[in-house]
N, C-alpha and C positions, 0 to 999 in steps of 0.2 A: 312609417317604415324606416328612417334614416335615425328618427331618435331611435328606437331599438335595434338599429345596426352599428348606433354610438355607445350603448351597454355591452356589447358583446364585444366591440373594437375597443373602448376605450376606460369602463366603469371598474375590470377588474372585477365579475362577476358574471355569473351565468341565467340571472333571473332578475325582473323588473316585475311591477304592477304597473296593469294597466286596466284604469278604469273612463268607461263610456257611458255617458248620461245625455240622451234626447227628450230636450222640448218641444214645446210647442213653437218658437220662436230660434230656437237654437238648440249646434252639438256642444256638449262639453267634452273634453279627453284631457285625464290625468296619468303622464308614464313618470313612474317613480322607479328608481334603484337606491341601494343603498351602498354604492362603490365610491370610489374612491374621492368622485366631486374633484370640483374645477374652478377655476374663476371663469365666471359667462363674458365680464367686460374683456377680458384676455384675449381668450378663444375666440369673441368676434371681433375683435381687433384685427387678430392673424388672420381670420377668412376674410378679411377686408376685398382683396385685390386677386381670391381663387371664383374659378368659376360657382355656378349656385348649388352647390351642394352644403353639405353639413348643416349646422344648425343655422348659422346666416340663412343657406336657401330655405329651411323651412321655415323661418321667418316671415319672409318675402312672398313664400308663395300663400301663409295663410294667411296675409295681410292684402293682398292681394284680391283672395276671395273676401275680404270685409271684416275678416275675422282677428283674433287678438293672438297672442302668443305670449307668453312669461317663464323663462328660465330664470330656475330659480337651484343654487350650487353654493356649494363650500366643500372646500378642502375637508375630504378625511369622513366627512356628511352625507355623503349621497348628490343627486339629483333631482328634482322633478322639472317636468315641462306641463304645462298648464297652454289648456291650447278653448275657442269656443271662437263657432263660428256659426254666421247666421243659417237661418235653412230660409230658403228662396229667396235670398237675398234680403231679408226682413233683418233687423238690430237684432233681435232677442234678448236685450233689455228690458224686461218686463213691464 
């Protein structure tokens, strides 16, 4: 929910892909835009020392559950956020 409240707040753009793929072992979720893009080490720099929202908190929170997170951003490029997390607490690492 926060990555597609960060498209709409901050991408410069009215539309993202979002793609979701369930294993046996694990979810995958891919949210793509192709707006305006960012530096990721920046932006978490700044959210260093704000409470757990933005991209920092969903960080956190899917790390949390076991799971991985990779923003991945360039100026001018877009966004994706690359998210996979276990289902019942399993790796889903094949």
């Amino acid at each position: 929910q926060e990555a597609l409240a960060n498209v709409v707040r901050h991408a410069g753009v009215n539309s993202a892909q979002v793609c979701l793929r369930v294993e046996p072992n694990a979810v995958y979720l891919s949210i793509r835009d192709h707006g305006r893009g960012f530096d990721p080490a920046t932006v978490l720099a700044r959210e260093h020392n704000r409470e757990r929202f933005g991209l920092r908190g969903v960080r956190e929170r899917i790390h949390a559950l076991g799971g991985e997170c990779e923003i991945l951003s360039r100026l001018g490029e877009g966004t994706q956020i690359l998210v996979r997390l276990p289902v019942n607490g399993r790796d889903g690492r094949g």
